[in-house]
C-alpha positions in Angstrom: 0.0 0.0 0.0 1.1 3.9 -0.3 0.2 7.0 0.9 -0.8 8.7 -2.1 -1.8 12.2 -0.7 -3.6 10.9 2.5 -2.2 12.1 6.1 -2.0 10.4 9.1 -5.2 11.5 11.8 -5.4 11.3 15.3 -8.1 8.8 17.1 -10.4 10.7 18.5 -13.9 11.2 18.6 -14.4 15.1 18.0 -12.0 14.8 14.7 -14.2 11.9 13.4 -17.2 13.5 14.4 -16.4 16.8 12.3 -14.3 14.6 9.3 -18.5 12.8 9.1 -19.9 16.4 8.8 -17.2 17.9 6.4 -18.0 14.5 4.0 -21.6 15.0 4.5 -23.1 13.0 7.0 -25.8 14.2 8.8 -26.9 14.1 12.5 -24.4 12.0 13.6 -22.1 11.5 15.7 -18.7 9.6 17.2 -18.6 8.4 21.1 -14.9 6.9 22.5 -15.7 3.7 24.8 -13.9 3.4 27.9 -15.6 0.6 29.0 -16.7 -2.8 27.6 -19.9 -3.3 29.7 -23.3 -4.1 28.7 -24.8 -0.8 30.7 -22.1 1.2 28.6 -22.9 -0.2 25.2 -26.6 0.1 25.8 -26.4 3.9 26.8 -25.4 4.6 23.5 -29.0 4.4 22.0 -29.0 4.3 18.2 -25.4 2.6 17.1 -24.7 2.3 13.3 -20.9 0.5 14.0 -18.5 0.2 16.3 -14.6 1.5 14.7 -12.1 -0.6 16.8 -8.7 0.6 16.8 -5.7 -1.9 17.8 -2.0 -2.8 16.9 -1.2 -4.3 13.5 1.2 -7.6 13.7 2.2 -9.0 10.5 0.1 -11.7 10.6 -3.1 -9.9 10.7 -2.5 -8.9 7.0 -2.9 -13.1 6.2 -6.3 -13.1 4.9 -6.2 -17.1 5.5 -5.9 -16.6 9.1 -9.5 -16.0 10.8 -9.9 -16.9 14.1 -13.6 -16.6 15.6 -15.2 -16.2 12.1 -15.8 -16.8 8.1 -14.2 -15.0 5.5 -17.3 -14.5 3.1 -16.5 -14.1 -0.9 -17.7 -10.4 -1.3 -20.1 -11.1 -3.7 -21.8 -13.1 -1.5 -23.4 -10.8 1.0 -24.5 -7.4 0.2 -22.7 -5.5 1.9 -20.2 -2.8 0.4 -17.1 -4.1 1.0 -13.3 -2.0 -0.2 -10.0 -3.3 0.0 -7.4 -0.7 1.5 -5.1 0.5 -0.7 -3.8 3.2 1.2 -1.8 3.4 4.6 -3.4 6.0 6.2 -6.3 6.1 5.1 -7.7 3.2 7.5 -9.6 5.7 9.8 -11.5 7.1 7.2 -12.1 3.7 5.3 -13.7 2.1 8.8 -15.6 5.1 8.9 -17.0 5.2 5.6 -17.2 1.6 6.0 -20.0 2.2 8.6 -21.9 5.0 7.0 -21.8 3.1 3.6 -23.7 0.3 4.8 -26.0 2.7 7.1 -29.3 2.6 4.5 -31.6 5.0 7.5 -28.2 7.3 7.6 -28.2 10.4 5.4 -24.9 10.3 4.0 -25.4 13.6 1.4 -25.4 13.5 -2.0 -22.0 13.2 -2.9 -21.5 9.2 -0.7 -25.0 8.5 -1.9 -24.3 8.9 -5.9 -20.3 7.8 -5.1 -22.1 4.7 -3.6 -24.6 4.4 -6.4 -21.4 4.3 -8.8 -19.1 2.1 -7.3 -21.6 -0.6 -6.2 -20.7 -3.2 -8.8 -16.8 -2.7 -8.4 -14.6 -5.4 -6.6 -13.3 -4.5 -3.6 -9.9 -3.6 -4.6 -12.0 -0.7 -7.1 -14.0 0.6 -4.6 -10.5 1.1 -2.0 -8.9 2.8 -5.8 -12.2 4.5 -5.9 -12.6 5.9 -2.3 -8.8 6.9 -2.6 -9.2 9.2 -5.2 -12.3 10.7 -4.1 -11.5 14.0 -3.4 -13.9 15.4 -0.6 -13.1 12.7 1.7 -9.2 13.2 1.3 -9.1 16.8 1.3 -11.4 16.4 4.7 -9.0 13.9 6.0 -6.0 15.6 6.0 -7.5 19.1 6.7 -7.2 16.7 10.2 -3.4 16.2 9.7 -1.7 17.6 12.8 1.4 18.2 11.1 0.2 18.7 7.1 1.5 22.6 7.2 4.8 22.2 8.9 6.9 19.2 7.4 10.8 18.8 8.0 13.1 17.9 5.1 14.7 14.7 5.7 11.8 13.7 8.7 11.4 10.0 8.4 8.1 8.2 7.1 8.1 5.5 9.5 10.4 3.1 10.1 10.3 -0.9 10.4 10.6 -0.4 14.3 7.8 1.9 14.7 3.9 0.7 16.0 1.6 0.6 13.0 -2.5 0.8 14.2 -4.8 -0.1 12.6 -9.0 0.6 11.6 -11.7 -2.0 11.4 -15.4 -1.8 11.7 -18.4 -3.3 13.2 -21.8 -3.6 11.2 -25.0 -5.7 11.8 -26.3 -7.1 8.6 -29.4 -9.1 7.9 -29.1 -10.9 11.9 -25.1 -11.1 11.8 -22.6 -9.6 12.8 -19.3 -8.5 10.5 -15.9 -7.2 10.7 -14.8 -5.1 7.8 -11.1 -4.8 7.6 -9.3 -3.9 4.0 -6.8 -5.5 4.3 -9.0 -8.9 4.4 -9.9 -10.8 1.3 -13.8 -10.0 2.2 -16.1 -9.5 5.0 -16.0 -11.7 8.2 -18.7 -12.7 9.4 -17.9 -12.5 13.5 -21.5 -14.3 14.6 -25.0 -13.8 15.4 -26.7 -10.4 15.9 -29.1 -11.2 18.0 -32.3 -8.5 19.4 -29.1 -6.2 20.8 -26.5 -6.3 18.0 -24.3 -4.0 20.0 -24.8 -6.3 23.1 -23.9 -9.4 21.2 -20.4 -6.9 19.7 -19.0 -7.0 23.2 -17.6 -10.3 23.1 -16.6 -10.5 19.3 -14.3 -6.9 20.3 -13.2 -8.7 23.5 -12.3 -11.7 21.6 -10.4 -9.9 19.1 -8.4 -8.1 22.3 -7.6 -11.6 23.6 -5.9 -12.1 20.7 -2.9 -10.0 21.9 -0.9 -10.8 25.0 -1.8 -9.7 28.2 0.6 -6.5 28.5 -1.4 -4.9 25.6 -3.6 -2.2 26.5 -3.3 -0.1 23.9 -7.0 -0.4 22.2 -9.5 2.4 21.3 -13.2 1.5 20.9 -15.8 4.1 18.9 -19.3 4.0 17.9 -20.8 5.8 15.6 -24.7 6.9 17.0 -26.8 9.6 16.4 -26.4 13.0 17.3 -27.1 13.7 20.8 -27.3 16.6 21.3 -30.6 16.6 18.6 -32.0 13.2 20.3 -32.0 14.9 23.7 -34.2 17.9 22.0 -36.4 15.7 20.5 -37.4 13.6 24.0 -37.3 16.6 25.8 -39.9 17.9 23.6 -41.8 14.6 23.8 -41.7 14.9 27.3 -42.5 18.4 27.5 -46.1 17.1 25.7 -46.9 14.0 27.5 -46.3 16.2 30.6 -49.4 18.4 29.4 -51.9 15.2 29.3 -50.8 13.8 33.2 -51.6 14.0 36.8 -50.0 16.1 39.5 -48.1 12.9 40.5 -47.2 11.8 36.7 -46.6 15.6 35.5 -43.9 15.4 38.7 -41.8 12.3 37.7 -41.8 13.1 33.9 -40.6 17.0 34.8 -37.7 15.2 36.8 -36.5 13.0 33.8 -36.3 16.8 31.6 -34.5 18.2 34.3 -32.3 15.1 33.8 -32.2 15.3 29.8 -31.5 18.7 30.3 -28.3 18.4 32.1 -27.3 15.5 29.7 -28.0 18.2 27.1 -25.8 21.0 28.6 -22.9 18.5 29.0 -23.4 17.5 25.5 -23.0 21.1 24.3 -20.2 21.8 26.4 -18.5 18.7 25.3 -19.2 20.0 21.3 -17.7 23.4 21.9 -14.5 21.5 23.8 -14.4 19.4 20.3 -14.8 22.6 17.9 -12.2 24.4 19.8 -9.5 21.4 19.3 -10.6 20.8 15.7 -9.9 24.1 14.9 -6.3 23.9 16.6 -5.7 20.7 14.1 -6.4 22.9 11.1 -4.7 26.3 12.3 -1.6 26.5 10.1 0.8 28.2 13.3 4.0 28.1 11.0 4.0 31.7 10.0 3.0 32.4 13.8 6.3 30.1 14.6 8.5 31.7 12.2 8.0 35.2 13.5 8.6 34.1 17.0 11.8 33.2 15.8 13.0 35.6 13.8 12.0 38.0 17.1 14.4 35.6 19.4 17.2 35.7 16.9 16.8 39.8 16.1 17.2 40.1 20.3 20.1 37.5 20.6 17.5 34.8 22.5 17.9 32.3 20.0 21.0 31.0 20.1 21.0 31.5 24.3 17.9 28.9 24.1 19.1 26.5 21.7 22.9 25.9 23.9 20.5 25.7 26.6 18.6 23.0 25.5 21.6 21.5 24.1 23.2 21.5 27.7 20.2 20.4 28.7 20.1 17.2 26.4 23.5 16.3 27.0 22.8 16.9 30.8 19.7 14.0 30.4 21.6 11.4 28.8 24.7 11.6 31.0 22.7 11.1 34.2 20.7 8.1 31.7 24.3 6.0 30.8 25.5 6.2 34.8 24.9 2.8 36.2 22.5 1.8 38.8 24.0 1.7 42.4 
């Protein structure tokens, strides 16, 4: 695979929940999991997938290697299915890999028609396909934490370094199924049951398990419907089935607002939290850099601060190399 264009993003919640807005999907959202528990899941309401983030190993690119489910042939469930072709693209891809197979989700008209087009491609098209697809890149690395200030000579990655990687979570006609693009096709992971996110917890688990014990570093996402909008819409329910009750009923339902209401306001300051750091992602600060700078080095600072740290380096791994006593 190559990087053709496409930056590497950040896991987090906020960025994915703005890079689904900037592509055109509509009152949605992204929550970050902390905790594997039924009660956690099943606060969630309305889940379209779950994006699980883990570390790659070499053998999780074997396509012939499935433990806990069936590799299915593409063709033979409906399901839109892309191979990835891109390194870091994966975050996007699991995303879109969710919202793709979404039908109740209004994806815009750009997915919708992009959808419409690609349907009958193989998987390996559709990953060529979403790769050149040029709202959803430019989106992408308008997230890039580091796309305006690159150093000449900076390495790409080297063998050594930890690669992550993207997969989704989808219910499909009573199943459930793990898309991953680097697999040969979907995998079905088992049954969907009446709580498809409920029956997830174990296939994620399962796939944890999979690592060895010292592992811990995992991320866990669901995609779900705006909150901040389902929170208007019961407390506006509420707010009208108060009208029709008793003293006694009117009293219980005004305490459940005055619960929604909070869960509203923490929503909102959550949102504004997210908006400030997605705007600190996408703030170009090199010319802002570049002036502080030249300031240092017109007053003589510069150079003062750059022995410093170089004393202060040195200083570090000195005290690191003496031997423990």
């Amino acid at each position: 695979m190559a990087d053709e264009g496409w930056c590497t993003i950040e896991s987090d919640p906020g960025l994915f929940t703005g890079l689904l807005s900037d592509i055109g999907v509509k009152d949605v959202q992204v929550e970050e999991l902390f905790s594997l528990d039924v009660e956690s899941m099943n606060k969630l309401g309305e889940v379209f997938g779950v994006i699980f983030l883990f570390k790659w190993k070499v053998q999780d690119g074997d396509g012939d290697q499935i433990v806990n489910g069936t590799l299915m042939e593409p063709s033979s469930v409906p399901i839109y299915f892309a191979n990835q072709v891109i390194n870091n693209a994966c975050a996007t891809q699991a995303i879109l890999s969710i919202v793709l197979n979404s039908p109740e989700l209004d994806i815009g008209t750009e997915l919708s028609e992009f959808k419409e087009f690609t349907k009958d491609f193989d998987p390996t098209m559709k990953g060529l396909a979403i790769s050149n697809l040029k709202t959803v890149r430019t989106a992408h690395n308008s997230n890039s934490p580091n796309q305006h200030f690159v150093l000449e000579g900076m390495k790409k990655g080297e063998k050594d370094d930890d690669i992550y990687h993207f997969v989704s979570y989808i219910p499909h006609d009573g199943s459930i199924y793990e898309l991953d693009g680097t697999k040969a096709g979907p995998i079905k992971r088992g049954e969907a049951g009446d709580n498809w996110i409920e029956a997830c917890i174990p296939v994620i688990q399962s796939r944890m398990n999979e690592y060895s014990v010292n592992e811990v570093r995992f991320n866990v996402m669901a995609i779900v419907r705006n909150r901040e909008n389902m929170y208007l819409k019961e407390i506006a329910k509420l707010e009208e089935e108060k009208k029709t009750k008793g003293e006694t009923e009117a009293s219980e339902i005004a305490a459940r607002i005055a619960e929604l209401q909070a869960d509203l306001e923490a929503e909102r300051v959550k949102r504004k939290i997210w908006k400030r750091e997605n705007a600190r992602r996408k703030h170009n600060y090199v010319p802002f850099v570049m002036e502080l700078l030249k300031l240092l080095a017109s007053k003589g600072e510069l150079n003062k601060i750059i022995e410093s740290a170089k004393a202060e380096k040195k200083k570090r791994m000195e005290a690191s190399a003496k031997p423990e006593s």
